[in-house]
C-alpha positions in Angstrom: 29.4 4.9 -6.9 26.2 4.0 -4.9 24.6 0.6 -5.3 20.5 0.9 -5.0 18.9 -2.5 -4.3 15.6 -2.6 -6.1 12.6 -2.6 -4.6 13.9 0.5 -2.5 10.1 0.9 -0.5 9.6 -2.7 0.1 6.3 -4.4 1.0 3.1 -2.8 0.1 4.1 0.2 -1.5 2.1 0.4 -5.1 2.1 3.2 -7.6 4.7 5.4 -7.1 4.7 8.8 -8.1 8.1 10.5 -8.2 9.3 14.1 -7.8 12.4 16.5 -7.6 12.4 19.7 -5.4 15.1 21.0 -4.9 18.3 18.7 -3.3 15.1 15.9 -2.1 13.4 13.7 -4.0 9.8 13.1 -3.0 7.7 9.5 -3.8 3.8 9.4 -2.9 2.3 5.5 -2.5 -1.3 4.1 -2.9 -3.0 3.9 0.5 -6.2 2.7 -0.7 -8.1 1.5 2.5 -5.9 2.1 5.0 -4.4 5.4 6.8 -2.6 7.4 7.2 -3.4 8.2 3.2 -1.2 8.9 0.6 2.4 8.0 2.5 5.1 10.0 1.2 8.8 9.1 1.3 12.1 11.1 0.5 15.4 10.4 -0.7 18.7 12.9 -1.6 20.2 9.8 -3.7 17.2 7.7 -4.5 19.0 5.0 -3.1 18.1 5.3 0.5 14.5 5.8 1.5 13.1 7.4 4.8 9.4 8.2 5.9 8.4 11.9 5.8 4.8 12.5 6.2 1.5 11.5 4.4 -1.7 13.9 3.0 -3.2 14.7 5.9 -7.1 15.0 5.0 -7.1 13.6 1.9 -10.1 11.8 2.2 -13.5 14.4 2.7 -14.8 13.8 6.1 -11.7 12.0 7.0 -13.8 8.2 6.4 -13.3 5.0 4.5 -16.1 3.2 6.1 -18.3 1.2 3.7 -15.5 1.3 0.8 -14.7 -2.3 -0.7 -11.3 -4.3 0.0 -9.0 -2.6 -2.7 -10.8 0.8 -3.0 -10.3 3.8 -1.5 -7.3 6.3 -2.5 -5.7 5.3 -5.6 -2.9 6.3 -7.4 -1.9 9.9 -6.5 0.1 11.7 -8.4 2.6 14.3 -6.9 4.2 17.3 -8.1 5.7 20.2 -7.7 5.6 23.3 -9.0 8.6 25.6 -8.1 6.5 27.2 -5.1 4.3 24.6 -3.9 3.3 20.6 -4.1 0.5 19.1 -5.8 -1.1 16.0 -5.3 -3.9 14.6 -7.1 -5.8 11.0 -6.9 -8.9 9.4 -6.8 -10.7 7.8 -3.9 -12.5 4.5 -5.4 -15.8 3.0 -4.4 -16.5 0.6 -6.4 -14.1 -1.9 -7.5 -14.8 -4.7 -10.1 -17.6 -3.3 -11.3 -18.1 -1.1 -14.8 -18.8 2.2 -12.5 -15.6 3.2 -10.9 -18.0 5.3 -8.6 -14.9 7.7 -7.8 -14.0 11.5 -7.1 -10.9 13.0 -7.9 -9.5 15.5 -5.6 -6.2 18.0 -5.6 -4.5 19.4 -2.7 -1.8 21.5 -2.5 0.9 22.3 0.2 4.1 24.4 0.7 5.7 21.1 2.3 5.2 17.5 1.9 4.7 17.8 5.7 1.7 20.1 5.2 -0.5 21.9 6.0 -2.4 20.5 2.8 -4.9 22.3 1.5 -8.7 20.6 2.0 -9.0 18.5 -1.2 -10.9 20.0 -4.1 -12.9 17.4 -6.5 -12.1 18.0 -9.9 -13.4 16.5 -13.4 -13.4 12.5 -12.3 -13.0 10.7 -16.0 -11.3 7.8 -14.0 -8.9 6.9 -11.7 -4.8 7.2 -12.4 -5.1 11.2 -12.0 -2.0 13.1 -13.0 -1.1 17.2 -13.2 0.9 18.7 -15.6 2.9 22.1 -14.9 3.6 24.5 -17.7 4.2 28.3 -18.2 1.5 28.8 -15.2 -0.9 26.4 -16.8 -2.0 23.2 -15.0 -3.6 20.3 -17.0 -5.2 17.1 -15.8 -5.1 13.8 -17.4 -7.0 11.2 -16.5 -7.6 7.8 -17.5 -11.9 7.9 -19.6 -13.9 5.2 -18.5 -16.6 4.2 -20.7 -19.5 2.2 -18.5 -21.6 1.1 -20.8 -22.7 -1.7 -22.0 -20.3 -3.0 -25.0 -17.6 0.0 -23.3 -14.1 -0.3 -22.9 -13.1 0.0 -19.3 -10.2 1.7 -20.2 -11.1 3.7 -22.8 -8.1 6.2 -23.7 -5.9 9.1 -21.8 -7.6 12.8 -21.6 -6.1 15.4 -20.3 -9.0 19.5 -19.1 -6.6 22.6 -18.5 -7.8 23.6 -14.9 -7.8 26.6 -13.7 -4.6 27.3 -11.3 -6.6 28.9 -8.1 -10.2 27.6 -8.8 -9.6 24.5 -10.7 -12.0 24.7 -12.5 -12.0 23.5 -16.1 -10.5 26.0 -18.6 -12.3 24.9 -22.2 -13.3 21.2 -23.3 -11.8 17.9 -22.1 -9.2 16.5 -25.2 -9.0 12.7 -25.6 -5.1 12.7 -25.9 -4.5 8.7 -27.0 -6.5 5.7 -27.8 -4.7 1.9 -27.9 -5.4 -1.4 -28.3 -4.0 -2.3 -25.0 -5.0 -1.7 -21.4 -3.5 1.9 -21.2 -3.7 3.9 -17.7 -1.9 6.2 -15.2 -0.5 9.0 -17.8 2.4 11.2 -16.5 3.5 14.0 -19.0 7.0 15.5 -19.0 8.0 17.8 -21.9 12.1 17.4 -23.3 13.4 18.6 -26.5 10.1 20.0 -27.7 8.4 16.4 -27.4 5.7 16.3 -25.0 6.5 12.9 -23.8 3.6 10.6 -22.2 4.4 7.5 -20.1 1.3 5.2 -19.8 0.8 1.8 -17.6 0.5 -0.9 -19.9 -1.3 -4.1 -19.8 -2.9 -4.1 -16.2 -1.3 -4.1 -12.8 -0.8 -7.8 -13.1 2.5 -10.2 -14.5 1.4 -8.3 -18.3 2.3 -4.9 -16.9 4.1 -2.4 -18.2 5.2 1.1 -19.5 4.9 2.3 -22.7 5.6 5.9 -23.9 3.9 7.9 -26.4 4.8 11.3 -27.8 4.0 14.5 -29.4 4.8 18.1 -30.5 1.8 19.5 -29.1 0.3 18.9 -25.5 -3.3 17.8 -27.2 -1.6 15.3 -29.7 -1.6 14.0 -31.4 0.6 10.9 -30.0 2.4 8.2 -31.5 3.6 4.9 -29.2 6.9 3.8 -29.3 7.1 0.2 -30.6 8.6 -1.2 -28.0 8.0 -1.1 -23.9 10.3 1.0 -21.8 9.8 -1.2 -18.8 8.2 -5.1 -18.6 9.0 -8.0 -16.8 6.1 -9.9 -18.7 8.4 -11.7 -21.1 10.3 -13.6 -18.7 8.2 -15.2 -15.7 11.8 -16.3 -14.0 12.7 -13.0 -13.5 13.2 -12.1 -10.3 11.3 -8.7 -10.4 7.4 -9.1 -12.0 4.6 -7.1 -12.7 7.2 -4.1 -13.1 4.7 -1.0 -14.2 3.3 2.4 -13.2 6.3 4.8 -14.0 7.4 8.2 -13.7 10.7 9.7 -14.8 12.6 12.6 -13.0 15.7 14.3 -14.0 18.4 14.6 -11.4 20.5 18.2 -11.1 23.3 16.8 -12.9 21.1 16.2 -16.2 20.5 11.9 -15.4 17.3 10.4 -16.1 15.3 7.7 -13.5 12.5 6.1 -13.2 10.2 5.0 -10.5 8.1 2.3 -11.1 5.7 -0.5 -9.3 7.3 -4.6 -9.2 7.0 -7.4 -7.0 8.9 -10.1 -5.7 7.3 -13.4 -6.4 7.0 -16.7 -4.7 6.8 -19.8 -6.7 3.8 -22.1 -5.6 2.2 -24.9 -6.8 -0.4 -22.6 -8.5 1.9 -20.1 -9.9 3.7 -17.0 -9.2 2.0 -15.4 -5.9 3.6 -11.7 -4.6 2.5 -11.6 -1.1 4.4 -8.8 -0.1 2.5 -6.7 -2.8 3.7 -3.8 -5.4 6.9 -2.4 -4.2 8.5 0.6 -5.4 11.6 0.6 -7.5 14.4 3.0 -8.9 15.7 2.0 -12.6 18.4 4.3 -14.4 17.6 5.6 -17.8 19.2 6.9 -21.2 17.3 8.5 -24.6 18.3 6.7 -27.5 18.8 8.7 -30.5 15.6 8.9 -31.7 14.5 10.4 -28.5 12.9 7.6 -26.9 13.6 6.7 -23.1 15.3 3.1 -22.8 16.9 1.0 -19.3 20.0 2.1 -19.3 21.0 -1.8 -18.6 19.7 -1.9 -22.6 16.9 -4.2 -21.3 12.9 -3.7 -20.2 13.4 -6.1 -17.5 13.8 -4.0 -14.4 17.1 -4.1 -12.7 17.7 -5.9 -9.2 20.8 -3.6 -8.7 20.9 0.2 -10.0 24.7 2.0 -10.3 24.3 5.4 -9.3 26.1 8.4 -8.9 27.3 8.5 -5.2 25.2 10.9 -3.2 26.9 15.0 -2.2 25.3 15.1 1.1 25.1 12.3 3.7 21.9 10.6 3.5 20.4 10.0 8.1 18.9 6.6 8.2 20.3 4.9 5.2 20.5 1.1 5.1 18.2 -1.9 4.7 16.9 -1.2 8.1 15.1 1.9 7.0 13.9 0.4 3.9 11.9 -2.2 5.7 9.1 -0.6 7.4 9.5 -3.4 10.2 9.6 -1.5 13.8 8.9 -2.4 17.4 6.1 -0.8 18.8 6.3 2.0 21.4 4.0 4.9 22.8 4.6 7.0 19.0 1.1 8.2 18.0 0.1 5.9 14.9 0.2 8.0 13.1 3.3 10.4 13.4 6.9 9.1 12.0 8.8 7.6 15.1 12.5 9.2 16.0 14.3 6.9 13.9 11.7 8.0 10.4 9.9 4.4 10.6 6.6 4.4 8.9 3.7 4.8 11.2 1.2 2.1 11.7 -1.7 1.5 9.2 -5.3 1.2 10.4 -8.3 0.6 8.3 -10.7 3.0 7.0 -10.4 5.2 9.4 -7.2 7.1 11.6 -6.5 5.3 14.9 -9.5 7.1 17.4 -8.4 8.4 20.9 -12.2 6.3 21.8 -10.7 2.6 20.7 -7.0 3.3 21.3 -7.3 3.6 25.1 -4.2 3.9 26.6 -1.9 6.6 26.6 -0.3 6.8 30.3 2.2 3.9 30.3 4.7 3.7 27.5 5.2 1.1 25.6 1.6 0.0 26.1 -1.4 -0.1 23.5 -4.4 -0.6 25.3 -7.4 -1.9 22.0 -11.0 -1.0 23.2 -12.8 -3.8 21.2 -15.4 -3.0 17.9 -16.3 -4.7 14.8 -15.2 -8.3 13.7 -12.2 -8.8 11.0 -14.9 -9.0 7.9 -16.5 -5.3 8.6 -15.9 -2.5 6.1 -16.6 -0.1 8.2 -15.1 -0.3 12.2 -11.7 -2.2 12.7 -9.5 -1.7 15.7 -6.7 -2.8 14.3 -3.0 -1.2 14.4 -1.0 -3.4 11.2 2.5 -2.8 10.0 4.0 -3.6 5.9 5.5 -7.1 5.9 8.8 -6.0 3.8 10.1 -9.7 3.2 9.5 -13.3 2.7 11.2 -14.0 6.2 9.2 -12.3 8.2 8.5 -12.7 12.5 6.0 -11.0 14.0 5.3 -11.1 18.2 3.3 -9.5 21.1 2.3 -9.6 24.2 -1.2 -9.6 25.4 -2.7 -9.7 28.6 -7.1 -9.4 28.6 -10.3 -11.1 30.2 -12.9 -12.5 27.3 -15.5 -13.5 28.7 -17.9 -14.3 26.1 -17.3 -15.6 22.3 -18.2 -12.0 21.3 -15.0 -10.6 22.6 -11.1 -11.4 21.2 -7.8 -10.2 21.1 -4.6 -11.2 19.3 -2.6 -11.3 16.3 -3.2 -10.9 12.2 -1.4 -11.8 9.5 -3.8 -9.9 7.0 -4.6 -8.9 3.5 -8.2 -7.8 3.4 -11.4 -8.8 5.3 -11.8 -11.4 3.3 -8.1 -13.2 3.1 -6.8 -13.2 6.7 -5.1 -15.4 9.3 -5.7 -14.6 13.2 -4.6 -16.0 16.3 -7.2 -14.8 19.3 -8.0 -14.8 22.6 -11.2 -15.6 23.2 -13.7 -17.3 25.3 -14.8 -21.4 24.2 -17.6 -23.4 25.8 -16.4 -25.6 28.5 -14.4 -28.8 26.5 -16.8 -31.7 24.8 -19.7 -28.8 24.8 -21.1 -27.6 21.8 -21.8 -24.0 20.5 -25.0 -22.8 21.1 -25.5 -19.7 22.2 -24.3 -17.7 24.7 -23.3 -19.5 27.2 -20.1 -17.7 29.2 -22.5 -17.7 32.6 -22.1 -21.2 32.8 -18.1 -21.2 32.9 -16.2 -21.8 30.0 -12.7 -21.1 29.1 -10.2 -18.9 27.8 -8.8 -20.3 25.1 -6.8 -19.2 22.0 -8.0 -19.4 18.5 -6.6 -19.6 15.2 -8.7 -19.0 12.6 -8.0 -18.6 8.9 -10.4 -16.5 6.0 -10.4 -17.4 2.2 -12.8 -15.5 0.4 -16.1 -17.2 1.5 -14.7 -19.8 4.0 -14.0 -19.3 7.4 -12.4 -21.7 9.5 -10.9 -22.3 12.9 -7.4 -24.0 12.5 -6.9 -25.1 16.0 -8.2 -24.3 19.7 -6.1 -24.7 22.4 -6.8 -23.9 26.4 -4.7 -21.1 28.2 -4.6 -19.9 31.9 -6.7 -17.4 31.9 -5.0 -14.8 34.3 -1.8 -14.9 32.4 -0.2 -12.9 29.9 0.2 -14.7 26.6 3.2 -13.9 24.1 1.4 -14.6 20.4 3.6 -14.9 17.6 3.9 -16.1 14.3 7.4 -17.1 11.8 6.5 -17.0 8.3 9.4 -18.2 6.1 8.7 -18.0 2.4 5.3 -19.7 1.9 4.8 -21.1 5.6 3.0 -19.3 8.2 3.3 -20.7 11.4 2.0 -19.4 14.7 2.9 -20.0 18.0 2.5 -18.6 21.6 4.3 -18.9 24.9 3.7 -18.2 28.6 6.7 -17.5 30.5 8.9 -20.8 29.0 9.0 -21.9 25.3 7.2 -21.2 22.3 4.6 -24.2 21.8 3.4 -24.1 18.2 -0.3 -23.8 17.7 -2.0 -25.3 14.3 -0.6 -26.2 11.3 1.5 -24.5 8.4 -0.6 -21.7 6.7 0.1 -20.9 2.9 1.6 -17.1 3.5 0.8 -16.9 0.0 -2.7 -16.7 0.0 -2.5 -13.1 1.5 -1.7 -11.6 -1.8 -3.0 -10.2 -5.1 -2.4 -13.5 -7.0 -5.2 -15.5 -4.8 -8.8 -15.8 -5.1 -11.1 -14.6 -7.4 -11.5 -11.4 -6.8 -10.1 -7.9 -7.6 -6.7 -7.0 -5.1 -4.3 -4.4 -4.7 -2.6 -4.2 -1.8 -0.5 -6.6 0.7 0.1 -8.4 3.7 0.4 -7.0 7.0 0.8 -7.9 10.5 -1.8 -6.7 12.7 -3.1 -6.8 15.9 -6.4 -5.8 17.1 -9.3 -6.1 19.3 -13.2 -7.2 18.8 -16.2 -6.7 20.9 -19.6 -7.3 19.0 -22.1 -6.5 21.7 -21.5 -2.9 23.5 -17.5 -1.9 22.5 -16.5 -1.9 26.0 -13.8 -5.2 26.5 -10.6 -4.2 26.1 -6.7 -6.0 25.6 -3.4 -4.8 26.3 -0.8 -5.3 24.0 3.1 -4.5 24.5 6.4 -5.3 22.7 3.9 -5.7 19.7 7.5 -6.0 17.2 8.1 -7.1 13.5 11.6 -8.4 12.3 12.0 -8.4 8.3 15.1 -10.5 7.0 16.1 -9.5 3.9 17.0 -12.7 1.8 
């Protein structure tokens, strides 16, 4: 037997939408803000996870710019058809507000590599977009949004026949299920003659869940099983929460599993906090004899460890190290899979640009031309990779010449533009000087900053005075709920400021709306003309399991 160690995509990997074809099975992720959209991992045992390629294009116009933290591309939906694969998902403008403001797409590709198809916007009723395959016919369902005033946000499942070349809608729109409770993100499967429907329950949150529904025709009606197929909400010391989002595929051999989103929580003085975001995880699954999909543990809390059946083929790059995501940087294109199938860097609302990522002569090099500060939605130059556990260190090395507050360099742990930690090089007035104004033609000095964000407070941690012609190791060790940063200079690591709460940079913080997770970044700023840059090397992440 194998042994599959849930989450099996750890670290910000929300959403998961899971697919058979053939001998592989194929899992699409959330991107939301950041590219490459819509990463896409496969798997022969579902056990062992590597990188295989993302939607190129997905987004029209190829742009992010101006969406909010937490928007973007939500929820795709892959499939496959027997000739070609399908994807289908919404990209999000609006977030926390009763207009969605959203387009959903479909594109379609003979490989998960590509080339995929330029996307085609079809009806947009709401986000959580899913396709359903029969006899030639293709139907979307679609969460309805009702934006009114006095409307239900989440206002029932409805599913348009589209047309399979044009897809364009073939008759009316059905509503296919109305509950009581939050219901989202349908995916439709038919066995036995039931048309079964798996819905998120409860939010994306600690309440989530799945709940299935069923029915002997495709248009309903439905009825909902009386009890969850999947929840952790019962039991807050579990050690797998918010367990939701699911999608069940049938192996070869006639076994049932299911994919689903859960996180791995921190315990804090203000609660549960996930700051590694919504994972992806594998449960096993049995029908009882009423028809109904249960845990094959005979339990909705998700399982930690799964048995399965051991794998016929050997599985390349199988082992925690390539469930992680953590990597050392090198001269791989951000955005292509490196030799060993790592994920490729993340950048933010936008693909890494041959104009801000200079350097492409000396390997082993990133050369940042400097852009927009941390808070802009709309130019980061910023190259971030998935923290995958609570024991997490991240390091580079960085040699570059501020010369005015406008310009700095360095290293992120970050969330969103509005939750972020950074430790940069910069330029300070000379010491017992105060700000005012621009004042770098009068000397000054180089200094390194740390600095944290917190929704509408920014503050610098600590300041401390570097040699300015030096190159500067940055670093930071964040272990559990501790951040703590440090640099060196040819000798030891001298810590700089004190302890950071890691767990701020996740979902479960603030007040506002969040989705994603934290990352390690590094990146470059230059407010006034883009043209100071910063040379980064052995820019590497090392994830320790607990």
């Amino acid at each position: 037997m194998t042994l599959l160690h849930n989450p099996v995509i750890r670290g910000f990997a929300p959403d998961p939408s899971l697919v058979r074809a053939g001998d592989w099975y194929y899992l699409a992720n959330s991107s939301f803000e950041w590219f490459p959209t819509i990463p896409i991992h496969r798997s022969r045992d579902l056990a062992h996870w590597e990188y295989a390629g993302h939607v190129e294009g997905a987004v029209p116009g190829g742009s992010l710019a101006g969406v909010p933290d937490s928007g973007g591309v939500w929820a795709p939906s892959l499939s496959w058809d027997g000739e070609r694969f399908w994807v289908t998902y919404s990209v999000v403008r609006s977030v926390g507000t009763p207009y969605f403001d959203l387009d959903t797409y479909v594109s379609t590709a003979p490989e998960v590599s590509g080339p995929w198809t330029p996307p085609r916007r079809v009806p947009s009723h709401g986000f959580d977009p899913a396709l359903f395959h029969e006899g030639g016919h293709v139907w979307l369902l679609n969460l309805q949004n009702d934006h009114r005033p006095g409307g239900r946000r989440f206002a029932g499942i409805v599913a348009t026949e589209l047309d399979r070349e044009t897809l364009t809608p073939v008759g009316t729109t059905r509503l296919l299920l109305q509950h009581d409770r939050l219901v989202e993100g349908p995916k439709l499967l038919k066995r036995n003659g039931w048309y079964v429907l798996l819905l998120a329950e409860g939010g994306t949150g600690f309440e989530h869940g799945v709940r299935v529904a069923r029915g002997r025709n495709l248009t309903g009606p439905y009825e909902l099983d009386e009890r969850p197929l999947l929840t952790s909400r019962d039991d807050p010391e579990w050690p797998l929460q918010k367990a939701g989002h699911g999608e069940l595929v049938q192996t070869p051999e006639g076994d049932w599993y299911l994919s689903h989103l859960t996180a791995r929580p921190l315990k804090t003085p203000d609660g549960l906090r996930c700051p590694l975001g919504r994972e992806t995880a594998i449960q096993a699954v049995t029908w009882d004899a009423e028809g109904w999909p249960r845990l094959r543990n005979g339990d909705p809390r998700p399982a930690v460890t799964v048995e399965m059946p051991r794998h016929r083929r050997p599985v390349r790059g199988a082992g925690l190290d390539s469930m992680c995501g953590c990597r050392r940087a090198g001269a791989t294109s951000p955005h292509r899979p490196a030799p060993d199938n790592a994920p490729p860097y993340y950048t933010l609302r936008s693909p890494a640009d041959p104009a801000w990522l200079d350097d492409t002569t000396h390997p082993g090099r990133l050369r940042l031309r400097g852009h927009h500060g941390p808070d802009s939605l709309w130019s980061h130059h910023l190259l971030a990779q998935r923290i995958t556990e609570h024991r997490t260190e991240a390091q580079v090395t960085l040699r570059a010449a501020p010369t005015t507050f406008t310009q700095s360099a360095g290293l992120l742990l970050w969330y969103n533009t509005s939750a972020y930690f950074a430790l940069d090089l910069t330029w300070a007035e000379p010491e017992g000087e105060t700000q005012h104004g621009q004042q770098w033609q009068d000397g000054g000095r180089t200094v390194l900053a740390l600095t944290t964000r917190d929704e509408n407070e920014t503050r610098r941690a600590a300041v401390q005075e570097v040699d300015a012609g030096s190159p500067l190791t940055l670093g930071v060790t964040v272990d559990g709920p501790d951040a703590r940063f440090w640099y060196a200079a040819d000798g030891p690591r001298h810590p700089i400021g004190p302890p950071l709460d890691f767990t701020r940079l996740s979902d479960d913080h603030g007040t506002r709306l969040r989705f994603t997770g934290a990352m390690a970044a590094i990146h470059a700023v230059d407010l006034v003309d883009a043209a100071f840059t910063a040379d980064f090397t052995d820019f590497r992440i090392t994830c320790t399991p607990a």
